[in-house]
N, C-alpha and C positions, 0 to 999 in steps of 0.2 A: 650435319651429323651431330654435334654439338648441342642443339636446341634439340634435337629426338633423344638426346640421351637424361635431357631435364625430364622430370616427372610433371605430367599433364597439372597435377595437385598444386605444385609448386608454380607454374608459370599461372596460373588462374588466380593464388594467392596473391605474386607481384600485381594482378590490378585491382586498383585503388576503389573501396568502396564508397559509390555514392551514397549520401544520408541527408534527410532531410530532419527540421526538428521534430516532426508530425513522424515521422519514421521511426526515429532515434526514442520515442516516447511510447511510441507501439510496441517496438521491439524491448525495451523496457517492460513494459504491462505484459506481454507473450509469456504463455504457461511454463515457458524456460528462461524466463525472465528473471530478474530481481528474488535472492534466497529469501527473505522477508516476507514478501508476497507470497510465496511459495509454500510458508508456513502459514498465511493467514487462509489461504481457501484449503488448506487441510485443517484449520479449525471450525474455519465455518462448518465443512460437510463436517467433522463430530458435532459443531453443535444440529444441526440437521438430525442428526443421528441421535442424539439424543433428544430432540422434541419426537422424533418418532415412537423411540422407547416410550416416553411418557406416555403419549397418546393410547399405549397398548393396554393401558392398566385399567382405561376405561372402557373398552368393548370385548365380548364375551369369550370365554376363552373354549377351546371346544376339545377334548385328548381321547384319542381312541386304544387299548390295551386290547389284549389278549395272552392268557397265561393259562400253562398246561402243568399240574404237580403231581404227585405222587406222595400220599402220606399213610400213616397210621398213627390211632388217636389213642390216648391212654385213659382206657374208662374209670381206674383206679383214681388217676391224678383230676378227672372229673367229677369225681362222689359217687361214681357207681361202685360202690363196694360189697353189697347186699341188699338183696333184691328183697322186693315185699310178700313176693307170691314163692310160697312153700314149693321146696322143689324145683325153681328155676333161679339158676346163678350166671349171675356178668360174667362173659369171659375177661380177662387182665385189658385188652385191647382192644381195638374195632378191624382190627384185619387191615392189610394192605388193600388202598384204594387209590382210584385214578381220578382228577378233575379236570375237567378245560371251563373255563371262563372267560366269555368275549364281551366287551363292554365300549361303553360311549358315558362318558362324561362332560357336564356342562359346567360355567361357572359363569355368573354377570352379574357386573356390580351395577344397580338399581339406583344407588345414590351413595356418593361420596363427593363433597361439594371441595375437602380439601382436595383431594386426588385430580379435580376438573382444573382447579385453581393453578395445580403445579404442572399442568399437562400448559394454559395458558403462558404459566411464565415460559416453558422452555422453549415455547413459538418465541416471544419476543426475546430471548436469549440467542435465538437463530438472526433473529432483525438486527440484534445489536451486532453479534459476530460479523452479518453482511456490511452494516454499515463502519466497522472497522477497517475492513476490506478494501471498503471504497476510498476511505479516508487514506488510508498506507498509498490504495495507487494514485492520490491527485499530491500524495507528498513524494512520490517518485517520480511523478508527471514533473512536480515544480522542479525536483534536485537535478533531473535529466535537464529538464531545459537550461536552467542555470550553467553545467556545466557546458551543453552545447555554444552557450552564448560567450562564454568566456575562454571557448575555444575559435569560434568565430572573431570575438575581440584580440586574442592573438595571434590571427592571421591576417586581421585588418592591419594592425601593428606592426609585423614582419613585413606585409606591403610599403606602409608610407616609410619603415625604416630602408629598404630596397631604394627606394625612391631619391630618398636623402642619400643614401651610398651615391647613387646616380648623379645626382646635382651636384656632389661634394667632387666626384672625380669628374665633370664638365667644368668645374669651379677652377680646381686644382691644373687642369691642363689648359684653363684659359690663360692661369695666372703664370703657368711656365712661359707661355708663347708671349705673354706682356713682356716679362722680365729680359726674352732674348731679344725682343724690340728693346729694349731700353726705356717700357713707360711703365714700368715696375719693380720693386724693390725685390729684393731676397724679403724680405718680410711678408711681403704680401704671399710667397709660396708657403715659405713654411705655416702660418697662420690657415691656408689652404690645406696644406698636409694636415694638419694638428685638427679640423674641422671635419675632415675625410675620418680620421680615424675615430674619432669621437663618434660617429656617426653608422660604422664598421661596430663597434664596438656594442652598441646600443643594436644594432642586425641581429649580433649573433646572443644578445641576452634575450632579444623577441623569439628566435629562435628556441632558445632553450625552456622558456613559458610556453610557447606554444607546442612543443614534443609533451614537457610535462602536461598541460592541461589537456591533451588529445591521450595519453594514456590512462588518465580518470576518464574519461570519458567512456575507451572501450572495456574500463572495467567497472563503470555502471551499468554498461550494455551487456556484458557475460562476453566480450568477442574476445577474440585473439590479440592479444598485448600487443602484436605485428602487423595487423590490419592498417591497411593504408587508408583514410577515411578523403574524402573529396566532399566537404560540405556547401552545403548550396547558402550563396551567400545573402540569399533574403531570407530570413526564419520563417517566415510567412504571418506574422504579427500585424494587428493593427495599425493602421498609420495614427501619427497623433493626432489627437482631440481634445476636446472637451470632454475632460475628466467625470464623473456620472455624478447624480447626487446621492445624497450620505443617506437620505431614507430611504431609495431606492436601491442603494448596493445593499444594505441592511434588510431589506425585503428578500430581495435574492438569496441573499448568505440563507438565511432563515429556511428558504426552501429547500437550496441546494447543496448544504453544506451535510456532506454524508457524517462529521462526527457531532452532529447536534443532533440529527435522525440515533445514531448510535446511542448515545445517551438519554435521548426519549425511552427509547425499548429496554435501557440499562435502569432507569426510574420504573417503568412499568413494571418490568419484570420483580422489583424492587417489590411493587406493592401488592401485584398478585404471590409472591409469597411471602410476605408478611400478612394477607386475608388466607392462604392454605393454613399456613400456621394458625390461624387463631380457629378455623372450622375443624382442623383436627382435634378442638375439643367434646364436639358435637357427632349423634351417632350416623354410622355406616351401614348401609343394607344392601344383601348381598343374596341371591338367588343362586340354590344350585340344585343340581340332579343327573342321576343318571339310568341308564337302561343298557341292559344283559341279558347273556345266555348265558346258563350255569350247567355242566352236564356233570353226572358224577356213573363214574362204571359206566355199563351199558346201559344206564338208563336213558330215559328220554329229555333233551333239556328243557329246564324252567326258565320261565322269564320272570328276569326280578327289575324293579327299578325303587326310585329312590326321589324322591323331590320337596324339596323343601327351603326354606327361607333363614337368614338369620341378621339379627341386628345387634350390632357391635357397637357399644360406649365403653370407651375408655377413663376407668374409674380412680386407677394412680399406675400413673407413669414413672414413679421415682423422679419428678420434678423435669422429666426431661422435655416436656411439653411448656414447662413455663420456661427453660432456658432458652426453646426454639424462637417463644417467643421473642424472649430480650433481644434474640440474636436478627433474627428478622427486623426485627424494628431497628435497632442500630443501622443495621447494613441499609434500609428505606432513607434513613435521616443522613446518612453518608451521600448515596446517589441525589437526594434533592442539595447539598450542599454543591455536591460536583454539577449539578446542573445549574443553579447560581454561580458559582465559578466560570462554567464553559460560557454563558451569555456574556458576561462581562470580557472575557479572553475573546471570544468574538467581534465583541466593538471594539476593543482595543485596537485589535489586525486591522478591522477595515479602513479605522478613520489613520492609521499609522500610513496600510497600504495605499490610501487615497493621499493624505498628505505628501507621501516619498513621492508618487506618478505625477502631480503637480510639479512639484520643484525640481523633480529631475527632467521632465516638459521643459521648464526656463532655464535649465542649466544646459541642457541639449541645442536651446535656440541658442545662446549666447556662446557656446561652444562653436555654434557653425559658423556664427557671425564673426570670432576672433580669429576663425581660421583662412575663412574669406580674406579678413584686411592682412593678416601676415602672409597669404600668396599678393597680393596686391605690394606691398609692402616689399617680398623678396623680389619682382617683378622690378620695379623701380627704382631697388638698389644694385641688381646686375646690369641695368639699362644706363645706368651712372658708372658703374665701375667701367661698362665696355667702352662708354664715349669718354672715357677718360678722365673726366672732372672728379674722379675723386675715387680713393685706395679699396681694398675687398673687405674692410675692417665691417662696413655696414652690408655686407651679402653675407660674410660670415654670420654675424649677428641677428639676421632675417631667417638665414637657414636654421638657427638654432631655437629662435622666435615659431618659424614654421614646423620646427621637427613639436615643438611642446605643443603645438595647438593641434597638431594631427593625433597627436596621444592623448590629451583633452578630449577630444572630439569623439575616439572610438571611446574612453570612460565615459563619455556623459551618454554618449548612444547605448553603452551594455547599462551603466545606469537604468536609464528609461526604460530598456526591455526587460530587463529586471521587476524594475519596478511593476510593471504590466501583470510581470509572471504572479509575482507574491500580491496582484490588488486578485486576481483569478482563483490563485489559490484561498486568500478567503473568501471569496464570495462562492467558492464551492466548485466554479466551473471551467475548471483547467483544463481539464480533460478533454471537454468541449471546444476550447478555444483552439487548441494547439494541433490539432488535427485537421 
């Protein structure tokens, strides 16, 4: 009765969400994902929206009217004031009259080279907004993983700290059961106690990093602060290797690196309007016409139409054509600086991100090697302490030896996967990887 009376909502919350980091990176990227993200594909589609605008100015425009008046005209204020022929005189007005006129009008620009130019940049102004896009999700791809990983390093943590609580109290009630035999000192317990607690103590500080790093987690994710998460404890990461070569990940970055794509399109765009700018000095032609019925009274309607051409140079702008220029140009000579800049910030990353995955590679071997000898190591000192030749000073000192190398060990392991994250995210392909 008790459990019927829980809300269905509520018992389905108590269980623990499984997540994977392929998961955790998806649900990150999902259209109710990450706010950041969320504002870049509503920029993209404006910029979308505005390369369509542009596009518009260049094909023909077509508007259909129809309009019905009612007027009278003042022949006076026209110069009918006095007529030529003796005896016949203007009246003051033309009388109340009715018109309808239905019409079709056309309008196409024929040639405007700036107009084509600025229609071009606003496509690659759409290219660069995408590859903004791309770039935000492979730096939410890395931060999500990141954090994942350092939520799994303090559950590895809370593990071997669990473990040592374990050892310390099989330590501690060996070391009672010595002392009521009489082949151990009071020293050797308390030394036992003092090792227990040290050990307890170090539990619940793993504890308290791990609640913290699991609540950034669900709040990169957008989940509920209360989500119980159950992380699968292989990331699904490469096993280690041989690290790649440097002109080979620099080949990759090059193709896949969405904000070097972005700042292609940010130069281009660059340069097709700095060439609109400069064809805006040069003439425009422009085609238009149109075709109607005009009825007036009960008359019969006329067909009228209208077609003709015209060519547009502009002969002074008030200088506002030479400042577009300056200004064009400036803003061209800024994006080729930033695109010398990004190539360089790109080697940077990768021979950084290659050199960190190497030496966290050798720091990760060496890590498992030292943790290896101090299980071997506490192993041999509780096999001494039990046969009696000698006190718990050296299990003590093994277990404390093994708690540091099991912490070592999850460090050098989120090192390395780490590392992995940040050689991927430069070379463009995190995305790819982590799924």
């Amino acid at each position: 009765m008790m459990l019927a009376a829980v809300p269905q909502s509520a018992r389905a919350a108590a269980a623990p969400m499984t997540l994977s980091l392929g998961g955790a990176v998806a649900m990150a990227l999902s259209a109710s994902g990450n706010l950041g993200l969320r504002q870049a594909r509503q920029a993209l589609r404006v910029a979308e929206a505005q390369s369509e605008e542009s596009r518009s100015f260049l094909l023909p425009r077509l508007d259909g009217s129809l309009s019905g008046q009612n007027q009278e005209l003042s022949l006076q204020a026209a110069g009918l004031t006095a007529s030529p022929i003796p005896g016949v005189n203007f009246p003051a007005s033309s009388g109340s009259f009715n018109t309808l006129d239905a019409r079709l009008s056309a309008t196409a620009t024929l040639l405007d080279i700036g107009a084509l130019q600025k229609a071009r940049a606003a496509a690659a102004a759409t290219g660069a907004a995408a590859g903004r896009l791309e770039r935000l999700e492979d730096v939410l791809a890395a931060r999500v993983g990141e954090l994942y990983l350092e939520a799994l390093r303090a559950d590895a943590v809370v593990g071997t700290a669990a473990e040592d609580v374990k050892r310390g109290s099989v330590l501690l009630e060996l070391s009672r059961r010595r002392e009521s035999a009489g082949k151990a000192t009071r020293l050797d317990v308390v030394r036992a106690q003092a090792r227990l607690d040290d050990d307890q103590e170090r539990l619940l500080g793993a504890r308290i990093l791990g609640a913290h790093d699991r609540l950034l987690l669900l709040r990169a994710l957008r989940l509920d602060l209360g989500t119980e998460l159950e992380l699968s404890d292989d990331p699904g990461l490469e096993e280690p290797g041989q690290a790649p070569d440097f002109s080979a990940v620099l080949a990759k970055a090059r193709g896949a690196r969405a904000d070097l794509r972005e700042q292609s399109d940010r130069l281009r765009q660059a340069r097709l309007l700095d060439s609109a700018s400069r064809w805006e000095h040069f003439p425009s032609l422009e085609a238009y016409g149109d075709y109607g019925s005009i009825k007036a009274g009960s008359e019969r309607p006329v067909a009228t139409h209208v077609v003709g051409a015209a060519l547009r140079l502009p002969l002074f702008e008030g200088f506002r054509l030479k400042a577009r220029d300056a200004r064009s140009l400036a803003r061209l000579k800024t994006e080729e600086i930033r695109a010398e800049d990004l190539e360089d910030q790109v080697e940077l990353e990768l021979r950084d991100a290659l050199q960190t995955r190497q030496l966290s590679q050798e720091r990760l071997e060496v890590a498992q090697e030292g943790l290896e000898l101090s299980r071997q190591e506490l192993e041999q000192a509780r096999r001494r302490y039990e046969a009696g030749v000698a006190d718990n000073v050296d299990v003590v000192d093994a277990q404390a030896r093994l708690a540091g190398a099991q912490e070592r060990r999850a460090d050098a392991l989120f090192a390395f996967e780490k590392a992995r994250l940040d050689l991927w995210l430069a070379m463009g392909t995190i995305r790819s990887m982590v799924r």
